[in-house]
C-alpha positions in Angstrom: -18.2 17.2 19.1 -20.9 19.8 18.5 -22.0 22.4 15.9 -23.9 21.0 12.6 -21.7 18.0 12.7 -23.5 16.9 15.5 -26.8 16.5 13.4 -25.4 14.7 10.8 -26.1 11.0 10.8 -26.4 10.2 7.1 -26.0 11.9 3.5 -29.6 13.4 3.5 -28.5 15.5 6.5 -26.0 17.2 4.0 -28.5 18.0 1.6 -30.3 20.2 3.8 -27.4 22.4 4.0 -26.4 25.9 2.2 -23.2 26.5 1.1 -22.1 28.6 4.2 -23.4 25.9 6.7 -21.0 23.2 4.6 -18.2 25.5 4.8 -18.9 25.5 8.4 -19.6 21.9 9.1 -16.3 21.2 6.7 -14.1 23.1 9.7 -15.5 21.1 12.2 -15.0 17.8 10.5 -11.2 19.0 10.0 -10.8 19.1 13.9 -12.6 16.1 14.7 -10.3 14.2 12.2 -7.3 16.0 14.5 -8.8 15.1 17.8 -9.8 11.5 16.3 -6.7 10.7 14.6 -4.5 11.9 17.0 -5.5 9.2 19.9 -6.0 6.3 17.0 -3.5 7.3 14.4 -4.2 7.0 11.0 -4.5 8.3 7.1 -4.4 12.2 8.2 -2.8 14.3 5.7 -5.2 12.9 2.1 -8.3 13.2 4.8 -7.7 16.7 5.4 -7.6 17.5 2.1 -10.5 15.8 0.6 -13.4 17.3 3.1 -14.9 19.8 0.5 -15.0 17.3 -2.2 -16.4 14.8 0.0 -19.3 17.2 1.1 -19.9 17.7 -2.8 -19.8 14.4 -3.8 -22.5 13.9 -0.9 -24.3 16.7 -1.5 -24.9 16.2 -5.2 -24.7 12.1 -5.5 -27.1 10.0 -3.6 -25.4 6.9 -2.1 -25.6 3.6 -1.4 -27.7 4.1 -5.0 -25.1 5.9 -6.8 -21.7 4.6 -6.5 -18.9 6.5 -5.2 -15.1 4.2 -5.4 -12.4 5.9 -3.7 -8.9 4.7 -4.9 -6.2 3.4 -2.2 -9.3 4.2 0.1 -7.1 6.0 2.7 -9.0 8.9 2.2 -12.3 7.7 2.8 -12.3 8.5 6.3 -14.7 11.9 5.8 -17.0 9.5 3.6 -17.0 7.4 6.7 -18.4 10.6 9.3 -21.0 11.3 6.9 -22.6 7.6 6.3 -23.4 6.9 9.8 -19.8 5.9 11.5 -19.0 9.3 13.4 -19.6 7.2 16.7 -17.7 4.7 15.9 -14.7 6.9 14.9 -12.6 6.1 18.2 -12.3 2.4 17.0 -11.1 3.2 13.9 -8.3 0.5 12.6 -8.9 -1.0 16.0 -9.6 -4.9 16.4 -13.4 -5.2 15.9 -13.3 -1.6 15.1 -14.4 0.8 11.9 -11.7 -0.2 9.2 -9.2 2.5 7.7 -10.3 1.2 3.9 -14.0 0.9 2.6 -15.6 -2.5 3.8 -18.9 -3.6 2.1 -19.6 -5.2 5.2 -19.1 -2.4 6.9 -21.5 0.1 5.4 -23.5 0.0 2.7 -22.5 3.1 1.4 -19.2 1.5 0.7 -19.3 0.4 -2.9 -16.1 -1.3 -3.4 -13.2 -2.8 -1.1 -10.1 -0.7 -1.9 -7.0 -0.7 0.1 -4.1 -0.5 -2.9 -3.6 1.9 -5.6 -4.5 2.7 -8.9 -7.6 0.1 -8.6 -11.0 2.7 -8.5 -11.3 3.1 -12.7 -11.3 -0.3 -13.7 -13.6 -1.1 -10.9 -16.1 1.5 -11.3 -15.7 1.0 -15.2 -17.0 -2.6 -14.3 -20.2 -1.4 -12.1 -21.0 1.1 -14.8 -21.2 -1.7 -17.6 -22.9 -3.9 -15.2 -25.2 -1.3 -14.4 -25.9 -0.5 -17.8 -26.1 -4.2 -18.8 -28.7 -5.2 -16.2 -30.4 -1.2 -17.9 -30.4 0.5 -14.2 -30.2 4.2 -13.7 -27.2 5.5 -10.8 -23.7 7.4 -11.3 -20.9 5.7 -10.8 -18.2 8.1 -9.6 -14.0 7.2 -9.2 -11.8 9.6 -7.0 -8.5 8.4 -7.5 -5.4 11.0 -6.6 -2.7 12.2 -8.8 -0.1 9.7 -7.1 -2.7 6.6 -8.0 -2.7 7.7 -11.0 1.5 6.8 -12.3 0.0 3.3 -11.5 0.1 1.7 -14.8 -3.2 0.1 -14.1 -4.9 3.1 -13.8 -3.5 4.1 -17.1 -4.9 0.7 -18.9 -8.5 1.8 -17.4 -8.4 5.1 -18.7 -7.6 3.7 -22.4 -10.2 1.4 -21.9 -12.6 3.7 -20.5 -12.3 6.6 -22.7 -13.7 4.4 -25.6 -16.4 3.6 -23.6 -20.0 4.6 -24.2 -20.7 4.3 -21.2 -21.1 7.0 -18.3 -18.8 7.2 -15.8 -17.2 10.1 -13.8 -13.4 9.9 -12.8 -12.1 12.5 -10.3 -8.6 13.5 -10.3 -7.8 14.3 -7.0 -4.3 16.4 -7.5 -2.9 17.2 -4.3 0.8 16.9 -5.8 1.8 14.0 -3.9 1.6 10.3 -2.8 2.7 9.1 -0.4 5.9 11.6 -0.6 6.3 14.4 -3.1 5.0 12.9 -6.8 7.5 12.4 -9.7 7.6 11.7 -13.1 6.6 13.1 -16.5 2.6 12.5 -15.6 3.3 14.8 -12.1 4.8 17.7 -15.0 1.8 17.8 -17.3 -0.3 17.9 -14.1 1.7 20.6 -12.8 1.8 22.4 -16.1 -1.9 22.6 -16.1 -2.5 23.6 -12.6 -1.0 26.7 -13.7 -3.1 27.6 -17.1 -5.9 30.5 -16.6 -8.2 28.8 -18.3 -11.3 26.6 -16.3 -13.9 24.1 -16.5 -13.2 24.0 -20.6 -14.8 20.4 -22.5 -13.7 20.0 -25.8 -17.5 21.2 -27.2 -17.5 24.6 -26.0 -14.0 24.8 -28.3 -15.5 23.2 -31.4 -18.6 25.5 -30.6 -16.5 28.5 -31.0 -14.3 27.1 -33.7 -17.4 26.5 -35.7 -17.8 30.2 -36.1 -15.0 30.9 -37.9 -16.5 31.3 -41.6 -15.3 28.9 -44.0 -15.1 29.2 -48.0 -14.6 25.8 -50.1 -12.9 22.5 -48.6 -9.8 23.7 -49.4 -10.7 26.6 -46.2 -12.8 24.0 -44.7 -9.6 21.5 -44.2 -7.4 23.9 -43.1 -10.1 24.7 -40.2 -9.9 21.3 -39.2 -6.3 21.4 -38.5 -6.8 25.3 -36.8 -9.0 23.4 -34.6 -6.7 20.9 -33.9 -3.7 23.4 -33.6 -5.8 25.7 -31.3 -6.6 22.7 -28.8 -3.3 21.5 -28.2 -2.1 25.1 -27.9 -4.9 26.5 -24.8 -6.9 23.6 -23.6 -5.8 22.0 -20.3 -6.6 18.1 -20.2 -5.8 17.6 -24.2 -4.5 14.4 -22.8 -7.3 13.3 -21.2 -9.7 14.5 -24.5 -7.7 12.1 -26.6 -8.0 9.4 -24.5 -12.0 10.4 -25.0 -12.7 11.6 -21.8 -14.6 15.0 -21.4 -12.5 17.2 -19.0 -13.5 19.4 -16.3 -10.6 21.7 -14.7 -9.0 22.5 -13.3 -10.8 22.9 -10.3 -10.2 24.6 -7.0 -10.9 21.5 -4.4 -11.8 23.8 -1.4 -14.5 25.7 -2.9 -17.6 24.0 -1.8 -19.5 26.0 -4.7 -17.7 25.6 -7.4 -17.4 21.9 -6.9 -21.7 21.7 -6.1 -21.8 23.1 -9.8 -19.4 21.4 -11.7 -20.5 17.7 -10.4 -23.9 18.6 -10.8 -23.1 19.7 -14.5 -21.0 16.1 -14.9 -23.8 14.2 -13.2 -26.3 15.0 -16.2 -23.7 14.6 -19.3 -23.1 11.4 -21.3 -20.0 9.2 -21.5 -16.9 9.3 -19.5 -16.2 11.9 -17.9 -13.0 13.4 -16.1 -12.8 16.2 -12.8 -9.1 17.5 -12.4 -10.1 18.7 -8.6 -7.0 20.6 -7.0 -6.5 20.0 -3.3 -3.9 20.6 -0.8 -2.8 17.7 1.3 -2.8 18.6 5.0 -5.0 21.5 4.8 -6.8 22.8 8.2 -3.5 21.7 10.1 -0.5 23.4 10.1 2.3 20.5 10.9 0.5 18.5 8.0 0.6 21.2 5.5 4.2 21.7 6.4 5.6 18.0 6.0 2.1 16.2 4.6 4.5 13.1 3.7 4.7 12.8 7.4 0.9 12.8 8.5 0.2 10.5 5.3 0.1 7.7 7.7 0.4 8.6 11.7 1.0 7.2 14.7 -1.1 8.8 17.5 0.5 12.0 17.9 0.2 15.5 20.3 -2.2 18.1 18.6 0.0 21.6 20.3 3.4 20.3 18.7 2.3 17.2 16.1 4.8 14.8 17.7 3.8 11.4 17.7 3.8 9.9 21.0 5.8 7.0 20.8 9.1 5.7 22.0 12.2 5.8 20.3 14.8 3.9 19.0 15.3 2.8 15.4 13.0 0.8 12.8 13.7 -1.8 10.4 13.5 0.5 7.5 15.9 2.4 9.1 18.4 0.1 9.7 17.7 -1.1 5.9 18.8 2.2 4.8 21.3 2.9 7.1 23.2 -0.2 5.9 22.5 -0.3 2.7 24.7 3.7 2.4 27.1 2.0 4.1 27.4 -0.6 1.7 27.4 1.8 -1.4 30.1 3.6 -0.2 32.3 1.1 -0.9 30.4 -0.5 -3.8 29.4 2.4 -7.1 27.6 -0.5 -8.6 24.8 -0.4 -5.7 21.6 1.3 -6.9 18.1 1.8 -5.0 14.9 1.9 -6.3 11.3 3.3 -4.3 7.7 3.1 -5.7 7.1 6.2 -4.1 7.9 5.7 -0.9 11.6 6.8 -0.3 10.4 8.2 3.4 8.8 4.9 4.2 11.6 2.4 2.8 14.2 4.3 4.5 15.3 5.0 1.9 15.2 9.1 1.9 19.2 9.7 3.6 20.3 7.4 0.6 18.6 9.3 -2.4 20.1 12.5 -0.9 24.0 11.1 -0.3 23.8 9.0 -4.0 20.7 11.2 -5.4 22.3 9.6 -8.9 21.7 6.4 -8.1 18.3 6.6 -6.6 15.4 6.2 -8.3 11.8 7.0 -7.6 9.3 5.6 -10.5 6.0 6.5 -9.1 3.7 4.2 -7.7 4.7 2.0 -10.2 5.8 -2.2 -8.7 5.6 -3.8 -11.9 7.5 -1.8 -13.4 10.2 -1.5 -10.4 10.8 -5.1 -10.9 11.3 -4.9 -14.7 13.5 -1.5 -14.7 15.9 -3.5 -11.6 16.0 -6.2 -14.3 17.5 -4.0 -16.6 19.5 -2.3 -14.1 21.2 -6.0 -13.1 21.4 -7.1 -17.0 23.9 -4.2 -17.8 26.1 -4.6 -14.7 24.5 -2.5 -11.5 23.4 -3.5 -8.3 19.8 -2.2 -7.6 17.9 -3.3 -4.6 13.7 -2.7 -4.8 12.9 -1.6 -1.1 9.0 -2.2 -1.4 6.5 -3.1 1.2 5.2 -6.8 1.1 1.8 -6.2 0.1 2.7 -4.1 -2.5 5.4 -6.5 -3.7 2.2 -9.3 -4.7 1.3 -7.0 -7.5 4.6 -7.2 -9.5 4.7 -11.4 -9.4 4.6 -12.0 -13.4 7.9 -9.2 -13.0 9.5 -11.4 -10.3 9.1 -14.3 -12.3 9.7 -13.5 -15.6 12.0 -10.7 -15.8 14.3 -11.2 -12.8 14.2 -15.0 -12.0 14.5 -16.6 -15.3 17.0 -14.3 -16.3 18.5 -15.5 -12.5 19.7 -11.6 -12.5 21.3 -10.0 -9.6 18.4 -7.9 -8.1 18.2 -7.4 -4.2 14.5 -6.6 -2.6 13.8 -5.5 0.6 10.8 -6.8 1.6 9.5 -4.1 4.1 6.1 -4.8 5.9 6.7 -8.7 5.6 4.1 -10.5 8.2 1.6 -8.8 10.4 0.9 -4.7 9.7 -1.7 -4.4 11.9 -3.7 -1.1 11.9 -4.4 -1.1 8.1 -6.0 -4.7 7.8 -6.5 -7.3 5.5 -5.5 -5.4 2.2 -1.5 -4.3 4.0 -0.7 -7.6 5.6 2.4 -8.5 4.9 1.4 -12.3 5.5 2.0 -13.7 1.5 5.5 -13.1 0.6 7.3 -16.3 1.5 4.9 -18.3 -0.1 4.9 -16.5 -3.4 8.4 -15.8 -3.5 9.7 -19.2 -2.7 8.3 -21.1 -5.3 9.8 -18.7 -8.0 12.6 -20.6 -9.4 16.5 -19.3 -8.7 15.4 -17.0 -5.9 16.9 -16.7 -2.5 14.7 -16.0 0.2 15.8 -15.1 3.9 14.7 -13.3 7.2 16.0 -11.4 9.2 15.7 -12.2 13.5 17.1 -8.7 14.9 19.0 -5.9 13.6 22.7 -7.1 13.6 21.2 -10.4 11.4 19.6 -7.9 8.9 22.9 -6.1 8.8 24.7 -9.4 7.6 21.7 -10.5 5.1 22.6 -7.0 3.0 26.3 -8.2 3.2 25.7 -11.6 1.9 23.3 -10.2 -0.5 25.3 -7.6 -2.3 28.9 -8.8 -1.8 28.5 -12.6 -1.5 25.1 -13.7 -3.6 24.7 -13.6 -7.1 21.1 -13.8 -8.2 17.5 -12.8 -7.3 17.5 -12.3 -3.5 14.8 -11.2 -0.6 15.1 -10.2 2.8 11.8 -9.8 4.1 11.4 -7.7 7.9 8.8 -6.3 9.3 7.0 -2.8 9.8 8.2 -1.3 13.5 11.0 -1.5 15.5 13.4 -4.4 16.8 15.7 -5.9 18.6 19.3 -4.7 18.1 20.9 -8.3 18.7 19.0 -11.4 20.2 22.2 -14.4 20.0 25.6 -14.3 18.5 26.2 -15.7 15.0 28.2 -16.1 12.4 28.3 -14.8 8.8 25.3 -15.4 6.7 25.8 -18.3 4.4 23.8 -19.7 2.0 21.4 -22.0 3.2 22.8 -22.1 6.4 20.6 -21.7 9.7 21.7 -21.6 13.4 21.5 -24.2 16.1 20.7 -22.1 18.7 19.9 -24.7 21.6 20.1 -28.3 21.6 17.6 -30.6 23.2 15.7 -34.7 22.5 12.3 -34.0 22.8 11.2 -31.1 20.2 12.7 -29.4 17.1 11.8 -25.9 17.3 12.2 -24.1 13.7 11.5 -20.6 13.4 12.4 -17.9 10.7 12.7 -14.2 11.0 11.7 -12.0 13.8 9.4 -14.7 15.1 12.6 -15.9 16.8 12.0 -13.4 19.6 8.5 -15.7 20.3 10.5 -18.7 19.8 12.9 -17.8 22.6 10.3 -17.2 25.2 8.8 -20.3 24.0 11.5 -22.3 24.4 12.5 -21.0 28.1 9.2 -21.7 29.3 9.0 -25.2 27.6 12.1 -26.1 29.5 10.7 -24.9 32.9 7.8 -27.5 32.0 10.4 -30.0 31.5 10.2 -30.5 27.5 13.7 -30.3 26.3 13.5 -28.2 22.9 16.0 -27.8 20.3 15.8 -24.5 18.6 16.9 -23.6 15.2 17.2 -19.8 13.9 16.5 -21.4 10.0 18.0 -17.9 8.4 16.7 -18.7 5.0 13.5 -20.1 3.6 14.7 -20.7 0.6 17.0 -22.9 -0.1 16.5 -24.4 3.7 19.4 -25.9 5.7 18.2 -29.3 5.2 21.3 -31.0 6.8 20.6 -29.0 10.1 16.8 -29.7 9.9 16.9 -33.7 9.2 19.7 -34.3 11.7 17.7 -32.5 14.3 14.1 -33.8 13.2 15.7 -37.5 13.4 16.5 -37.0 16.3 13.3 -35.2 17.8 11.2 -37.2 16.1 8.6 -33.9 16.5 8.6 -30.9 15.0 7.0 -27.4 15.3 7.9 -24.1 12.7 6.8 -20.7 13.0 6.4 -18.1 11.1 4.8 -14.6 10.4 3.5 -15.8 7.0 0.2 -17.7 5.9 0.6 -21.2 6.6 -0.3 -22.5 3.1 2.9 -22.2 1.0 4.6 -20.6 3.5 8.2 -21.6 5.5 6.2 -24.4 7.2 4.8 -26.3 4.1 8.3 -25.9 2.4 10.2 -27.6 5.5 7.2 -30.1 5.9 7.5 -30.7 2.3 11.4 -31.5 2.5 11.2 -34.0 5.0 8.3 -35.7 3.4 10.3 -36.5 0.3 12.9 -38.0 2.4 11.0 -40.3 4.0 10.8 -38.9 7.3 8.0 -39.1 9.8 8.0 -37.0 12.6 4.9 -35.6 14.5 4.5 -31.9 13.7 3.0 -28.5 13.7 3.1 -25.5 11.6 2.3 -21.9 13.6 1.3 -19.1 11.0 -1.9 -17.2 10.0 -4.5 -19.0 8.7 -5.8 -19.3 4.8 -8.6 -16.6 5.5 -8.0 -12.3 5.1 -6.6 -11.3 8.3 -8.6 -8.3 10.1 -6.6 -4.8 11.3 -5.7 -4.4 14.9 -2.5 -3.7 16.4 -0.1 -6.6 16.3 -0.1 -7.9 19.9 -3.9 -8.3 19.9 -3.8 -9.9 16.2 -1.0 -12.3 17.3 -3.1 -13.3 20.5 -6.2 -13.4 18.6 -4.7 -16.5 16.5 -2.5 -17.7 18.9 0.4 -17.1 17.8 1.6 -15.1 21.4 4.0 -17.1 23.6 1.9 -18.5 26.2 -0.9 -19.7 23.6 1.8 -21.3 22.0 3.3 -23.3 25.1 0.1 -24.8 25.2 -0.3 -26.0 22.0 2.7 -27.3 22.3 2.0 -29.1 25.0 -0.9 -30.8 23.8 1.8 -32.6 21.6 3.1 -34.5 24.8 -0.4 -35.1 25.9 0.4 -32.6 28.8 -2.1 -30.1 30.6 
């Protein structure tokens, strides 16, 4: 590191700046972010592309005082240089590290924790009110990006907003994409205006002009209004956006560090809400991630010279996921997929391109996923909803009204299910059996290893009828950990018998569970270990007989403990009855920090030889 982004250590060091010297500093940010990112891995691409409008925001906004809420938050890590974390940039999404997100406790220049999408309009519509409410004097700025913005919560803001008095600045960052490329009806009107000639036009310098034209009687005067109104809708970019009563701004080119300096500055002074289409290009400043910026949204540490990421092979859950579920379509029309924006992630890209009429991307867009696969099932289809876990959580009132009551056949592949890791609190995957399994008429299973996932999908589309989840996690697998049989409902595996222990564990925590169990026998504890398939319904005949005969009991699971696969089994036994000394293994009731998975599994002891010894303790052993 070197050059003028040496000497920068807070905002006021990019206030001292000309335009040439940002332009210059803006280059060298773009390779530290290369070098950085490439050793930690990361949010690359959206980075890249936000580094003028960053310096802007910076140079014309004066935080922690004024407010600056960066939607998703993945983007943030430019923010993060400039307020005082550019030595701490090698930890970044490392345990005990700099997060990937804004933290309040983290900086104080970090105004609002964001980590999902389609979030920064109603929360900086809430500061501003406050702010005017308690009658303090700051700007409260969103950025939220095109993709964000086919989140229908962004769209409720922006109603509510727009009739606002209040001010408030909303930034459209309009990079064209998400996650992958952007669809929908709201990514054509975007598109459409990127390509008018006409800039930086708010609806007063048209009724200033308009106002001109002379006028003779109301009969002329009337007829004016609806010229007005004709002319608007016919030349002015963001009509949309007036209507909704913002004033817009755009749209603007998102790399020139001038333009951008004089356009916020004009915004900072006006009154009411306010909206900035900025233009930007994802990726920018790095070849491989202007190329394919889908693939450097979110990276694994990768090699500069050639941008491959440096990891080993093999395939991934999602992959196997969509691998499978093609297989099962060709033999089945009726199966239909559905992505919030993420067909690359889900694996579900090779399937949209072999049945591109029975894929469907909505946008980032979960609630209504759930509801459209409703509709889908109530008319005779199969759709399956591959979405990660934590984004799952935000379409509940959808999984519970629209697809469970109903008991309709929709499939969801639960991708991201237990620990994420490197993206923290806001992307664990740590809630989804407890929220899913107390939703009435859904099935709920996991997955240990590849070939089990494989007969899930089978039992799900050919065999089930009804609301259905198989939840897996982020990364890779094992290919086939014991021989079974055929999914059935309900049904778990005995996998070993023993008379001192009952060891239940669901989903790829089995891998644990067998290292757990080997040792445990070395030590003399004889453990009987059930692969429990399904957390909902459970396979209570295979859990009481064993448990009877045990008389202890441990589960584990990659889930929060409270309301999880533990507390379900716990609670079945209870009602029979049955006393039995136990213990539930899971994450804790408390936001789980980022780190990689090994470390966050040791770090709450959840690793194999933690978990030998607090087993032990239930034998009174050392």
């Amino acid at each position: 590191m070197g050059g003028i982004l040496n000497d920068i250590c807070s905002p006021d060091d990019i206030k001292k700046l000309s335009i040439n010297e940002l332009e210059e500093l803006a280059a060298e940010i773009r390779a530290f972010l290369i070098d950085n990112v490439s050793k930690t891995g990361g949010h690359l691409a959206s980075n890249l592309g936000v580094v003028e409008l960053t310096l802007a925001l910076h140079s014309v906004f004066n935080t922690p005082d004024d407010k600056i809420i960066w939607d998703v938050g993945h983007q943030s890590y430019v923010h993060k240089i400039i307020t005082g974390r550019k030595d701490k940039f090698g930890t970044l999404r490392q345990l005990d590290g700099i997060s990937g997100f804004p933290k309040v406790d983290e900086s104080e220049h970090d105004s609002f924790n964001t980590g999902h999408s389609s979030t920064s309009i109603s929360a900086a519509l809430g500061i501003a009110k406050a702010r005017d409410i308690k009658k303090e004097k700051y700007s409260v700025i969103a950025v939220i990006g095109d993709g964000a913005l086919t989140g229908g919560m962004a769209f409720e803001a922006l109603n509510d907003a727009g009739r606002s008095p209040n001010n408030l600045i909303v930034i459209l960052n309009d990079n064209e994409m998400s996650i992958s490329k952007n669809v929908g009806g709201l990514s054509k009107y975007l598109s459409k205006i990127r390509t008018e000639p006409f800039y930086f036009k708010v609806k007063e310098d048209l009724d200033i002009i308009l106002s001109k034209i002379p006028a003779i009687g109301k009969s002329a005067a009337k007829a004016l209004g609806r010229v007005k109104g004709s002319v608007k809708y016919m030349i002015m970019p963001g009509i949309f956006f007036e209507e909704l009563g913002f004033k817009y701004f755009g749209p603007i080119d998102g790399h020139d560090l001038a333009e951008l300096n004089k356009v916020l500055s004009r915004a900072k002074t006006m009154k009411g809400p306010i909206l900035l289409h900025v233009c930007t290009q994802k990726g920018k400043g790095y070849t491989f991630a202007e190329e394919s910026p889908h693939l450097y949204h979110g990276i694994s540490p990768f090699e500069i010279e050639t941008g491959e990421v440096l990891s080993t092979g093999g395939p991934s859950y999602s992959n196997i996921f969509g691998n499978e579920l093609i297989n099962l379509a060709q033999n089945d029309e009726k199966i239909v997929a559905i992505t919030a924006a993420m067909p690359n992630g889900t694996g579900l890209e090779q399937f949209s391109k072999k049945f591109n009429d029975r894929f469907f991307d909505v946008g980032i867009a979960e609630q209504h996923a759930v509801t459209f696969a409703a509709g889908l099932a109530r008319n005779g289809l199969k759709p399956v909803f591959a979405v990660y876990s934590s984004f799952l959580q935000r379409s509940y009132d959808q999984l519970l009204h629209d697809v469970a009551l109903q008991n309709l056949h929709v499939v969801f592949g639960v991708d991201r299910a237990g620990i994420v890791g490197d993206d923290g609190e806001t992307h664990q995957g740590l809630y989804d059996l407890s929220f899913l399994s107390h939703i009435p008429n859904f099935t709920v299973m996991a997955p240990c290893d590849y070939e089990e996932m494989r007969k899930m999908l089978k039992f799900a589309f050919c065999e089930h009828n009804g609301p259905v989840a198989i939840r897996y996690p982020r990364g890779k697998g094992q290919e086939c950990l014991l021989e079974g049989d055929e999914v059935k409902l309900g049904q778990g595996l005995l996998c070993k018998e023993g008379n001192d222990l009952t060891f239940l564990s669901i989903g790829t925590m089995f891998e644990t569970a067998l290292k757990v169990t080997e040792e445990l026998t070395k030590l003399g504890v004889s453990v009987e270990l059930i692969n429990a398939r399904f957390v909902k319904p459970l396979d209570v005949k295979l859990i009481v007989n064993s448990v009877m005969k045990t008389k202890r009991m441990i589960t584990l699971e990659d889930n929060t403990i409270t309301g999880g696969f533990g507390s379900s089994v716990l609670e079945m036994i209870n009602q029979r009855g049955i006393n039995v000394k136990s213990r539930l293994f899971g994450f804790p009731d408390q936001p789980i920090i980022h780190g990689s998975k090994n470390e966050l599994f040791k770090k709450y002891k959840l690793d194999a030889d933690s978990l030998v010894g607090e087993v032990l303790k239930m034998f009174k052993k050392k």
